[in-house]
Every structure is written in C-alpha cells, then in structure tokens.
C-alpha positions, 0 to 999 in steps of 0.5 A: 639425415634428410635429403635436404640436409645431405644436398647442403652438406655434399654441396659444401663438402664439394666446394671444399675438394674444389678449394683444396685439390683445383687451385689452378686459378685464383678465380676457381678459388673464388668460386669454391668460396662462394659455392660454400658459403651460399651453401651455409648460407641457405643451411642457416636460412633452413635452420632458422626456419626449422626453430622457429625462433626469432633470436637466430633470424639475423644470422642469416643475413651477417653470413650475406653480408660477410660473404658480400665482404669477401667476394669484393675483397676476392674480386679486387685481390683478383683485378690486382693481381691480374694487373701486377702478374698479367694472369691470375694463375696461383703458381706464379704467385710468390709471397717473398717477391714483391 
C-alpha cells in the first residue's frame, strides 16, 4: 500500500470512528460525513488519474455534486432542528415525539 493510498484510507477510517464513537453533536456529525466524502472524493480523483482513462473521468465530479446534496440537506436538517430544539445535541433528540 502507497503512502498515498494509506493517507485516504486512515483519513476515511477517521471519519467513520468519528461518526460512530463522538455523536455528541449533530454538527460533529456533519463534519465526520464531510471529512469522508472529501476523502473519496480526492481517492476518486487519484484513481481516475491512475486509469488514464476517460470513462471514469464523471465520477468525480457526481460524487461533488451528491456531497454538495448532503451537506445542504445536513445544514438545513441542523438550522431546524436548532430552531425546534433550541440545540443541536443528538441525545435530545427523539424520533416518536413530534
């Protein structure tokens, strides 16, 4: 395994304990996401560069453009529950009450 290879990997590996051990916060949460899929994102990027091959050259670039998807989702998701619940702390958070 390259240095490369093991830099994208541990940063992913990182982001996942952070997303299931810290869920303190759901902007702690958001961040993890975004810590993984800038990591796959630039993984992608290598990969394709590595092919040299121009079938793969739009992954990429969807990856980017479902990340964008999600982190506005997330953000939106964090502003109403912040409004709703006056913080944004997952344990105060309870799917059965409305």
């Amino acid at each position: 395994m390259t240095p490369t290879h093991f830099a994208f990997s541990s940063a992913f590996i990182l982001g996942l304990t952070g997303l299931a051990f810290h869920r303190t916060h759901l902007l702690s949460a958001l961040l993890c996401l975004e810590g993984m899929m800038l990591s796959l994102f630039i993984a992608l990027s290598l990969w394709t560069l590595q092919l040299n091959s121009t079938s793969f050259c739009t992954a990429p670039m969807l990856l980017l453009a479902f990340s964008a998807c999600e982190a506005s989702a997330g953000l939106a998701l964090l502003v109403a529950t912040a409004r709703t619940h006056g913080t944004d702390r997952l344990q105060n958070l309870n799917l059965l009450q409305c």
